[in-house]
Each structure stands twice: as C-alpha cells, then as structure tokens.
C-alpha positions as CSV (number, residue, x, y, z in Angstrom):
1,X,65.5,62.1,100.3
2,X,62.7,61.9,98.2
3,X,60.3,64.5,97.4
4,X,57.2,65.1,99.8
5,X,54.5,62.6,98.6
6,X,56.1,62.4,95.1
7,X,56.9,58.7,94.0
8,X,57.8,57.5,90.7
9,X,56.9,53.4,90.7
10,X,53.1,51.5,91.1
11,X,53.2,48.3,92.7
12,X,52.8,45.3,91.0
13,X,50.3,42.7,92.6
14,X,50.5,39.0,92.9
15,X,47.8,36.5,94.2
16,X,49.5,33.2,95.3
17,X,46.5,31.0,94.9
18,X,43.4,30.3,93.0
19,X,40.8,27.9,94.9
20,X,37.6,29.2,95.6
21,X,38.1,32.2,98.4
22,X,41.8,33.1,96.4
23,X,39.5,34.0,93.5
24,X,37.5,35.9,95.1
25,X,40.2,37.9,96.5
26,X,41.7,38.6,93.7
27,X,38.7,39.9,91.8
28,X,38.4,42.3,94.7
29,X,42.0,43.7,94.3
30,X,41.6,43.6,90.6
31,X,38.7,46.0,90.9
32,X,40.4,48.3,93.3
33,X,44.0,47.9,90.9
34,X,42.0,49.7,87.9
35,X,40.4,52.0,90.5
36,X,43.7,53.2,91.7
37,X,46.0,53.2,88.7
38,X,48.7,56.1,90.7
39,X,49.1,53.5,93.5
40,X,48.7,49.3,91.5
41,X,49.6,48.5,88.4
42,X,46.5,47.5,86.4
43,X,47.4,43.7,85.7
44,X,46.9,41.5,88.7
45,X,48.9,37.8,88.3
46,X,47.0,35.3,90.1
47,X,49.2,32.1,90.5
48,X,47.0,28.5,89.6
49,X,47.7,25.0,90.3
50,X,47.6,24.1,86.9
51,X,45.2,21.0,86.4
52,X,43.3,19.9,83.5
53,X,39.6,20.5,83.7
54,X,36.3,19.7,81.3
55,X,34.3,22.9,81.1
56,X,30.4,21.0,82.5
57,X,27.6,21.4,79.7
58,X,25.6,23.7,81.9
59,X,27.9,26.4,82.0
60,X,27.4,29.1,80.2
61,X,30.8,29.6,78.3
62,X,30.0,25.6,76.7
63,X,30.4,25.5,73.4
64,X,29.9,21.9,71.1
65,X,31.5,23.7,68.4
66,X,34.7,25.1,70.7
67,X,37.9,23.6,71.0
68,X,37.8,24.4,74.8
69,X,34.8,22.1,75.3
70,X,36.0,19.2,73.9
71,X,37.4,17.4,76.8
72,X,39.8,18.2,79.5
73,X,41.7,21.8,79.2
74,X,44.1,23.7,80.9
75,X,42.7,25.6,84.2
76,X,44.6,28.7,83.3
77,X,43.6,28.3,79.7
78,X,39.8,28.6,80.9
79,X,40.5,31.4,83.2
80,X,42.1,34.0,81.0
81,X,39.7,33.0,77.7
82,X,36.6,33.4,79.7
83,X,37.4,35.4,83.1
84,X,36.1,33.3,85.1
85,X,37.1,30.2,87.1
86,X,34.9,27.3,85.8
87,X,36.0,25.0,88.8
88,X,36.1,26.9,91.7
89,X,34.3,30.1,91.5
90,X,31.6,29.0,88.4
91,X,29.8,31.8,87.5
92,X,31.2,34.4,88.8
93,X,32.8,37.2,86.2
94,X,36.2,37.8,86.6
95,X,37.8,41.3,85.9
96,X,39.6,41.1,82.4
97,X,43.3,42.0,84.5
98,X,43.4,39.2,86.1
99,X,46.3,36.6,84.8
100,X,46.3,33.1,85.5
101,X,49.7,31.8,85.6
102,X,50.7,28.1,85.6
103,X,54.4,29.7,86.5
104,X,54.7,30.5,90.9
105,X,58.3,32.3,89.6
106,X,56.8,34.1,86.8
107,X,53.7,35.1,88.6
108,X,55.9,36.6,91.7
109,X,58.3,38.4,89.5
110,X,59.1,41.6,90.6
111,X,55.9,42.0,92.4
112,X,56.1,44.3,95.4
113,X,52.8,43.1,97.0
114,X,52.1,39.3,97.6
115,X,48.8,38.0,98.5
116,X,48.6,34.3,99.7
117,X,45.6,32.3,100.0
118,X,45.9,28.9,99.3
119,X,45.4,25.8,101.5
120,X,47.4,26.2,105.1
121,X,49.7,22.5,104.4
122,X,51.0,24.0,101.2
123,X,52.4,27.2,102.3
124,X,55.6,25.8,103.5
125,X,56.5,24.1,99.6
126,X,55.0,27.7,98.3
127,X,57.5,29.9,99.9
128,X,60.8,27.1,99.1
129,X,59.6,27.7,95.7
130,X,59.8,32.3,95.9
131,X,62.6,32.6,98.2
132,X,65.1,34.8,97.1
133,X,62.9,35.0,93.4
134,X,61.4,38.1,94.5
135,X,61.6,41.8,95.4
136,X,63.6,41.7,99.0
137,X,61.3,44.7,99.9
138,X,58.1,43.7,99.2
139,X,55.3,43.0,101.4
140,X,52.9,40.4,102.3
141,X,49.1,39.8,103.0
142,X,48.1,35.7,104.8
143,X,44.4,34.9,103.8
144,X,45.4,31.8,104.9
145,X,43.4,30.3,107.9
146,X,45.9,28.0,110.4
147,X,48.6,27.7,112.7
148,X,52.1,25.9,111.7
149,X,52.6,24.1,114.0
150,X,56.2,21.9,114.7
151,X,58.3,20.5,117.1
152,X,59.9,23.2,117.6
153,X,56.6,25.2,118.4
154,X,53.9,27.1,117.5
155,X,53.9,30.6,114.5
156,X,51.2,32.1,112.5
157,X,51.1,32.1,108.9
158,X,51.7,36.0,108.3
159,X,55.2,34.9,110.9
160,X,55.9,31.6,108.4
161,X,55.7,33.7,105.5
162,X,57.5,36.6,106.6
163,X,60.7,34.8,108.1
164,X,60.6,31.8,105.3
165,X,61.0,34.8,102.7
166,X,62.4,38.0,104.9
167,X,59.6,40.2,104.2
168,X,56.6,41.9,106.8
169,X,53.7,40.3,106.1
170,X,50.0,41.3,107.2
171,X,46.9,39.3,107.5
172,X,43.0,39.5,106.4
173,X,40.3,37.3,108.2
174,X,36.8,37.9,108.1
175,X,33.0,36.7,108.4
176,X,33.8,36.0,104.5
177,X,32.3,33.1,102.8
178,X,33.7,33.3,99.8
179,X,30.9,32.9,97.1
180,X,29.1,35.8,99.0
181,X,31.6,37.6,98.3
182,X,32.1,37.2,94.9
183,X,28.6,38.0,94.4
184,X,28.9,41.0,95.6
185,X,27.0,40.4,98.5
186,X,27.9,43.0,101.7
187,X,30.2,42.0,104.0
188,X,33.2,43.1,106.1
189,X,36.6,42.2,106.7
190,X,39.6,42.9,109.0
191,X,43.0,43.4,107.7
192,X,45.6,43.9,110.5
193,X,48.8,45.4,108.6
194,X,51.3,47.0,111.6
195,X,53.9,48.5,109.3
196,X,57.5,48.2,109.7
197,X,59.2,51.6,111.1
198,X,61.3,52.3,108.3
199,X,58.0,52.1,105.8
200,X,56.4,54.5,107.8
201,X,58.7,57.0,108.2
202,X,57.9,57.2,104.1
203,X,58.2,61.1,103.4
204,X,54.2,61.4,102.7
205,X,52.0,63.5,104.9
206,X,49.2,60.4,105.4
207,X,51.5,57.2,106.3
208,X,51.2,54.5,108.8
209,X,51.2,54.7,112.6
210,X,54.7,54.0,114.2
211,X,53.6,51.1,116.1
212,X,56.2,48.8,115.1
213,X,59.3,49.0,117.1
214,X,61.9,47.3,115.1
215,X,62.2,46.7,111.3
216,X,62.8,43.0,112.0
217,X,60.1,40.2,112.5
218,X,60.9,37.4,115.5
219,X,58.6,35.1,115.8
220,X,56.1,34.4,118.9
221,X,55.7,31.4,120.5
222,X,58.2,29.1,119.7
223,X,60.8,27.8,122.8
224,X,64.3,28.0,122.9
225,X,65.9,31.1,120.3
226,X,64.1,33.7,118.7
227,X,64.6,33.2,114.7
228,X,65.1,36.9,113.6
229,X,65.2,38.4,110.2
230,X,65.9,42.0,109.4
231,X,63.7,43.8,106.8
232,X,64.6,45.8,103.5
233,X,62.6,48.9,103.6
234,X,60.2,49.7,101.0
235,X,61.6,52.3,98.2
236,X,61.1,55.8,98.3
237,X,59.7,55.6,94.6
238,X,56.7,53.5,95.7
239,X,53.4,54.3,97.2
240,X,53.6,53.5,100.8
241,X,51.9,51.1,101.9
242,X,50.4,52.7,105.1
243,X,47.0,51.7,106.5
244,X,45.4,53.6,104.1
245,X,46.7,52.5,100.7
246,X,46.5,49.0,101.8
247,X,42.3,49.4,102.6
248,X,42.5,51.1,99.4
249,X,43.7,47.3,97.4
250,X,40.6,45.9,99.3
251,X,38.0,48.1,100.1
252,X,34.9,47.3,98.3
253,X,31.8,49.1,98.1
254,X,30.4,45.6,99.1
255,X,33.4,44.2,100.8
256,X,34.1,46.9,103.6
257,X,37.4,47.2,105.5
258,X,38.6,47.7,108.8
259,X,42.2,48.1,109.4
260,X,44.3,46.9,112.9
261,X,47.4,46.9,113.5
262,X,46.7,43.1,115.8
263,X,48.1,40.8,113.1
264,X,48.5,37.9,115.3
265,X,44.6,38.2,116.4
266,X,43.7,38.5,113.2
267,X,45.4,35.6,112.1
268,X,44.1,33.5,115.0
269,X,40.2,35.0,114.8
270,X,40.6,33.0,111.7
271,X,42.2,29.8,112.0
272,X,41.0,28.7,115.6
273,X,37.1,29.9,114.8
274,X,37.2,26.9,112.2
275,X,37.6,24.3,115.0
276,X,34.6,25.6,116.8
277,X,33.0,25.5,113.6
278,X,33.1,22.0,113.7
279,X,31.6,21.8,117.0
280,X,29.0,23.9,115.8
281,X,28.0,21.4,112.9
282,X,27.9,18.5,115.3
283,X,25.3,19.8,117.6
284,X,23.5,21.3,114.7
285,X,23.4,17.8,113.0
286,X,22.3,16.4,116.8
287,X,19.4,18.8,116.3
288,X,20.0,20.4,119.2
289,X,19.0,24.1,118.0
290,X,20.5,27.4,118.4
291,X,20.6,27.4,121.7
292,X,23.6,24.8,121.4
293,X,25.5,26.9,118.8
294,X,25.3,29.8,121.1
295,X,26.4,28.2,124.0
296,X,29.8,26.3,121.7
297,X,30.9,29.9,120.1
298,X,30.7,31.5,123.5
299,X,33.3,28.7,125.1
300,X,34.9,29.4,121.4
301,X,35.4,32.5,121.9
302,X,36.8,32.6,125.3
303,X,39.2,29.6,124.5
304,X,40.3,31.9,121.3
305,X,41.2,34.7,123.9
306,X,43.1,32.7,126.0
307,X,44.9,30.9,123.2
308,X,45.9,34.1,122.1
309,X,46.6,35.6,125.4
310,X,48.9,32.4,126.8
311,X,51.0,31.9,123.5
312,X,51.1,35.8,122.0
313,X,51.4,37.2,124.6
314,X,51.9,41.2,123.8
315,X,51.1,40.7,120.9
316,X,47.4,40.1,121.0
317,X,44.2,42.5,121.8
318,X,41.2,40.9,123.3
319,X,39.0,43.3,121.6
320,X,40.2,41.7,118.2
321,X,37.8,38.8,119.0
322,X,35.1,40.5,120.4
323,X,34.5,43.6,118.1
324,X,36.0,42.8,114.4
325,X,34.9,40.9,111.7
326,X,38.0,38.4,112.2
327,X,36.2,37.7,115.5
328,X,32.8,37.3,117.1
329,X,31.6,38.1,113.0
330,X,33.5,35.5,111.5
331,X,32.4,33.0,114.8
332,X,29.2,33.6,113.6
333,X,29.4,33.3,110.4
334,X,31.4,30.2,110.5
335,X,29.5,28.4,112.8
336,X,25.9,29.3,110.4
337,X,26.5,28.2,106.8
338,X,30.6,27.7,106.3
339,X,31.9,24.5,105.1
340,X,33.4,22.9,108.6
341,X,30.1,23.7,110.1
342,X,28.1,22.3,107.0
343,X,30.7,19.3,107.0
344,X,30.4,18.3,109.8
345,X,26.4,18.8,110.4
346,X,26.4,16.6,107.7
347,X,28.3,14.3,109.2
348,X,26.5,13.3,112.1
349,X,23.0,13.7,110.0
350,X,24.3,11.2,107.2
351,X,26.6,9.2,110.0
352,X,29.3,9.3,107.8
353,X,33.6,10.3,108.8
354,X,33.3,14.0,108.1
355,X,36.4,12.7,105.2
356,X,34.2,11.5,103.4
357,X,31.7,14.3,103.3
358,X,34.9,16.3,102.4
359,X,35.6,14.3,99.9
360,X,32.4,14.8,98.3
361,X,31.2,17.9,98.9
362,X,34.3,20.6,98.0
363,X,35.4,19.7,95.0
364,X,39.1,19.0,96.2
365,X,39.1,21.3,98.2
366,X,40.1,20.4,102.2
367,X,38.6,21.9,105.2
368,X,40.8,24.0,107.0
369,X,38.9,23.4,110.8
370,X,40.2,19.4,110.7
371,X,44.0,20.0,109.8
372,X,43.7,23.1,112.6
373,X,42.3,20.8,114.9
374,X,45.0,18.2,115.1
375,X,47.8,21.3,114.6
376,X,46.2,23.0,117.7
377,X,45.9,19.6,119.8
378,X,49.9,18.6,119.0
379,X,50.6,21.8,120.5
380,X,48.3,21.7,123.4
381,X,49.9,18.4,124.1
382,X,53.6,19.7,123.5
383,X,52.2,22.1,126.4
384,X,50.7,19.6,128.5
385,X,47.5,22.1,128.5
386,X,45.0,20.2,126.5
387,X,43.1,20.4,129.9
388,X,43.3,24.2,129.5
389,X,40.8,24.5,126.2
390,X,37.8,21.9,126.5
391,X,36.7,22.3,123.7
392,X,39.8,22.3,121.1
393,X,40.5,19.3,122.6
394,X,36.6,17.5,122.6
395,X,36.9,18.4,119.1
396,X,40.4,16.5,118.5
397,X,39.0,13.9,120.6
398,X,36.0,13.1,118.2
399,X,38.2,13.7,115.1
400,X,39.7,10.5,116.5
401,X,36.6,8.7,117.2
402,X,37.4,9.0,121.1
403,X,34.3,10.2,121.9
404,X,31.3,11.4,119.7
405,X,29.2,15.1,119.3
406,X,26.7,14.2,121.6
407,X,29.6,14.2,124.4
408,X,30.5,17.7,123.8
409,X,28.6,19.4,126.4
410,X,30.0,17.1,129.1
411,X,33.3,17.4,128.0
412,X,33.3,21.4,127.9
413,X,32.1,21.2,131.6
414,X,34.6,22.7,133.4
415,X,32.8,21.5,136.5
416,X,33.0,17.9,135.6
417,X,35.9,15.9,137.1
C-alpha cells in the first residue's frame, strides 16, 4: 500500500471541446492547473474542431502586415499564437497552458482527467473516436447539456460517456452563461462527482465520502437489461480525486463551486431547464411580462422534479432543483438572457422559425433546448406520458408548428380537458 497521503504522479488534463462555454471552461481549469502544480500538470490540452477562420479587422490581434491576417487560418493556429479564441470566445485572454489540438487521440493521451463540453449530438462519434486510446482509470467531467435518448431508452450524458469508454464520469451544470464567465464575472456552479468506492478508499486522510456502492456504473432508465461496466481504480500514485481536489480544478475566486454527490440531477437541472427556456422566450417575445416567465419556470421546475423522480428513480434529490445552481439558479438564469430564451423571444418578435434565428445569431453554434426538446418528447411518447409534462410537450408541439406560444398557458392547464 502506498504511503499515507504521499503520491508520486499529477494528472494530466484534457478539455474535449472548444466552442464558446468549452473555452471558458478550460480557462478556468487552466488557472486552477498553475495554481495547484502538486495535484495538475501545468499544460491543459483543449481538443478543437479544426476549421479555417479569417481573424475580423476589428480584433485586436489584426495585423495587415501578419501572415495570420491574410485570409482564412487554422483555428488552432490562432488559439495557441494569440491565447485567445477569435471565433468563439473573442476577446477574452486565454491562459498561455492552454493547447489547442486539431488531434482528439493526441489531445486525450494519457490524460487521467477528461472534460467534455461540446455539442450534446456529437458526443456519441467523440467517444468512438477515445475508446480504448486512453488511460482505463481515468475519470470524467459532462458539461454537456441533454439527454441521449434511443429506442432502447433514455441515459444521461455523464452515463453515455462513462459506459461508451468504461470510466466514472461526473457532471457540472450551472446558472453559467458562458461569456460571463469568461469575464470573470461572479457566478456559481454545481459539480456532482459521487466517487467510485475503490477511489475513495485512497490512503489520504481528506478523501471522498463512500457513497457509491459498487465500482461499476449501470445505467438508469433504459428497459430491458442493465448494461454494466466495471471500473479500474485510480492509481495510488495520483492525487485522489475526492470532492475536494476536484472543486480545487474549478473553483474560481469568481466562479464558485458547490460539490454533490446527485450526478443525475445535476445532469438533468441542466439539460431539461433549456426546454423551459424556450417557453420562456416565447411569452417574453408575446410581451407578456414577468409575470409569465415566473409562472413557466415554476411548472419547469416541477416537471424537472418529476422527470427526474419517474425515470431516476434513487438516483435523484429534489433538493438538487430547488437549492443549487444546476437548478432554480440556472432556471433563472436560462430563462433571463441565455440563447434558447433570446432565440426564441426573437422568434416570435421577428416571426421567424426559431432555425433561422439560430442560424443567424450563434455563429454555428446550435441551441441545445430544441434538440432536448424533440429527445425528451420521443421518450415521453415511447412512455405514452407526454400527458404527464404539459409543458415539455407544448413546447415540442410548437417546435412542430402544432400549436403556437400564445397557446402555452392553455396547454399547461392541467384543468383543461
């Protein structure tokens, strides 16, 4: 056995993902890497979609007289020359330790601690690409907001990840837009990490709660047999990665932490607020007030509970909603000034498919509350309990064109035939 609370190895950090919130993330742990050099290695690798793009005129890293702003360049090129991400996180400084890599093998290599936050649709192609390229013992973190969802049922992403690559994998959701955060604006987040057994039993006097009973991961809801994989445990020779080491690669003195051990609230605080997001926008765009909004993130809420409640069962607190940023925070948030609820404001203001406001307004990025929407509906339906949650399924409905916003309050009404 190792000795008491000596270890020998740092762990080496990888980012999958780049957009606009995966920056921001990883200039956070970047930060905290340097900050604790006995726990990360310095060097963060933060995996890009390699695309070719022209740095604009108005930014301040243009030069006439530079080869790099003379038409289209390499994303990753721009990145590591200037530390910053000139397409979807302009103007904000990035720490030098960051490394773009075009290269998801190269940028996964023996990293022990993988942090995914790309778009929900591509997570599925992301992990075909890693499994069985890295560590067997290392250990994940889902920024990812969703739910896969297949004929064969419904998982989170943290469960996706973790039985797609056999590893434990954790989850962070908060009331986080992302280019507050990168400004260093104050905010909070909720990471829910519930350790496997065998990493907590780590001979160190400060590890992780026993709360997990097995060292194997089985996911939730889907019918007919469990899919089990059993875990590797976590070297001696590394930090552990109890619930405080893990705060410690996000914990900001801006960007403030709570940690949970209620991975699968977490993970759903933050994919099923961005369907009542939508909602939100549409009676905002109706001019309806905030009286409206109120009254739609209440009824979100409560359908978020249950959701939780009827498909996780055991596996999800109520109080996850209802007192952490994941929750009634991020609702808020969400359904104020994030990009469903400005989306789709704008599309009932403009009259115009809330695609094509996508299209035009995030830069190629896609908004999350849409695909969720249709995901959470093909479940609901699989169920035959789209009657259950009013307003998931109003919000599928006008996604179709079956009905419009102004609708919404009849259709949430339970009392109504």
């Amino acid at each position: 056995m190792a000795t008491l609370g000596i270890t020998t190895q740092k762990h080496k950090v990888t980012v999958v993902g780049s957009g606009n919130w995966g920056s921001a993330i990883a200039k956070i742990v970047a930060e905290n890497t340097q900050a604790h050099p006995s726990i990360f290695q310095r060097d963060v690798q933060m995996w890009v979609f390699e695309e070719e793009v022209t740095l604009p005129k108005d930014s301040k890293h243009y030069n006439a007289q530079s080869p790099l702003s003379r038409g289209p360049q390499k994303l990753t090129k721009l990145i590591n020359e200037f530390h910053e991400n000139v397409k979807y996180l302009p103007g904000v400084p990035l720490p030098s330790n960051i490394i773009a890599n075009p290269s998801l093998e190269n940028a996964v290599q023996d990293s022990t601690i993988l942090i995914f936050n790309l778009p929900h649709q591509f997570i599925g192609k992301i992990c075909d690409g890693i499994k069985g390229k890295i560590v067997p013992f290392a250990r994940g973190i889902s920024c990812i907001k969703g739910v896969d969802v297949s004929d064969k049922g419904i998982q989170l992403f943290s469960e996706s990840i973790g039985l797609k690559l056999g590893i434990y994998c954790g989850a962070l959701s908060g009331a986080n837009i992302a280019n507050e955060v990168a400004q260093e604006k104050f905010s909070e987040t909720t990471v829910a990490y519930d350790p496997p057994r065998m990493d907590s039993q780590h001979p160190t006097p400060h590890g992780s709660p026993k709360l997990s009973p097995l060292d194997t991961i089985t996911q939730s809801s889907s019918p007919g047999p469990k899919q089990q994989v059993k875990l590797q445990a976590l070297p001696n020779e590394f930090p552990p990665l109890s619930h405080e080491n893990v705060k410690k690669l996000f914990h900001r003195p801006y960007f403030h932490v709570r940690m949970v051990s209620d991975v699968a609230g977490v993970s759903l605080g933050g994919a099923l607020k961005n369907v009542v997001a939508l909602a939100a926008g549409w009676v905002d765009g109706l001019g309806w007030g905030d009286n409206a909004k109120a009254a739609v993130m209440r009824v979100g809420i409560l359908e978020e509970v249950k959701f939780g409640q009827t498909f996780f069962e055991n596996k999800v607190e109520a109080a996850t909603f209802t007192q952490e940023s994941c929750g009634v925070a991020d609702m808020i948030t969400s359904c104020s000034g994030g990009r469903n609820f400005r989306c789709a404001k704008m599309s009932v203001k403009e009259d115009l498919p809330i695609g094509e406001i996508e299209e035009r307004e995030l830069n190629g990025q896609k908004l999350q509350g849409t695909s969720t929407a249709y995901d959470v509906n093909a479940f609901l339906k699989m169920q035959n309990m789209e009657d259950e949650f009013p307003l998931f399924t109003a919000v599928h409905q006008i996604l179709e064109g079956k009905h419009k916003p102004a609708d919404i309050p009849q259709l949430i009404d339970a009392s109504v035939a």
